[in-house]
C-alpha positions as CSV (number, residue, x, y, z in Angstrom):
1,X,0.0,0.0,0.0
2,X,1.8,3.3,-0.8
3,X,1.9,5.7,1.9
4,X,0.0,9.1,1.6
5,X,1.7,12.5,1.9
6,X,1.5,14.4,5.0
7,X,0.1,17.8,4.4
8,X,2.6,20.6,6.0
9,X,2.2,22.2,9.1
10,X,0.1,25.9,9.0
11,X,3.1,27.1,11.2
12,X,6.8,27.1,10.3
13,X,9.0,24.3,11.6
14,X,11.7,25.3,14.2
15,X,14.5,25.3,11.3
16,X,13.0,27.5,9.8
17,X,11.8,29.9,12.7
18,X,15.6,29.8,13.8
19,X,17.1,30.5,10.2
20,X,14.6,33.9,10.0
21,X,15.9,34.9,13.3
22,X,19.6,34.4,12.0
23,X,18.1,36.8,9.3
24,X,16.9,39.5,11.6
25,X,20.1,39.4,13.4
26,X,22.3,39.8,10.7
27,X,24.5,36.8,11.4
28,X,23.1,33.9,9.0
29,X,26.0,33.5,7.6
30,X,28.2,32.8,11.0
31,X,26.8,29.6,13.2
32,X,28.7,31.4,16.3
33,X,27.7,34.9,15.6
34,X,24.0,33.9,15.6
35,X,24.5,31.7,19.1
36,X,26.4,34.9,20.8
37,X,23.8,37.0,19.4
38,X,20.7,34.1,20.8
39,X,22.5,33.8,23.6
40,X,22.7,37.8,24.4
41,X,18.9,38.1,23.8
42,X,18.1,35.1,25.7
43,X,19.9,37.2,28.9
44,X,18.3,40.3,28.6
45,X,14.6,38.7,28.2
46,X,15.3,36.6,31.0
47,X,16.3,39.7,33.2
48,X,13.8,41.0,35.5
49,X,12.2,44.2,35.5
50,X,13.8,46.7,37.6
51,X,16.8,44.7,38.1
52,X,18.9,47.7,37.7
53,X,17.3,49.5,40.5
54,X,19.4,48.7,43.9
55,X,17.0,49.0,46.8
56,X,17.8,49.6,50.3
57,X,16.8,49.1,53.5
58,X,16.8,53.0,54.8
């Protein structure tokens, strides 16, 4: 019995969603500029909001 096609995905695959970043960033054509560039990202998202604000205890 020959096996039917799977019809593609509505949403882009992970490759792909990684390979437009590379684009946006500028770096596509470097695999470690891209992961310094993911990486820098990745650190300020995961900073939290007013973490530059040093509080005291009067």
């Amino acid at each position: 019995m020959p096996k039917t096609p799977r019809p593609e995905p509505s949403e882009p695959k992970q490759v792909d969603k990684f390979r437009d970043l590379a684009r946006q960033l500028e770096c596509d054509a470097d695999e470690k500029a891209f992961e310094e560039k993911v990486k820098t990202v990745a650190k300020a998202l995961q900073k939290p909001e007013g973490a530059d604000v040093k509080t005291g205890n009067g």
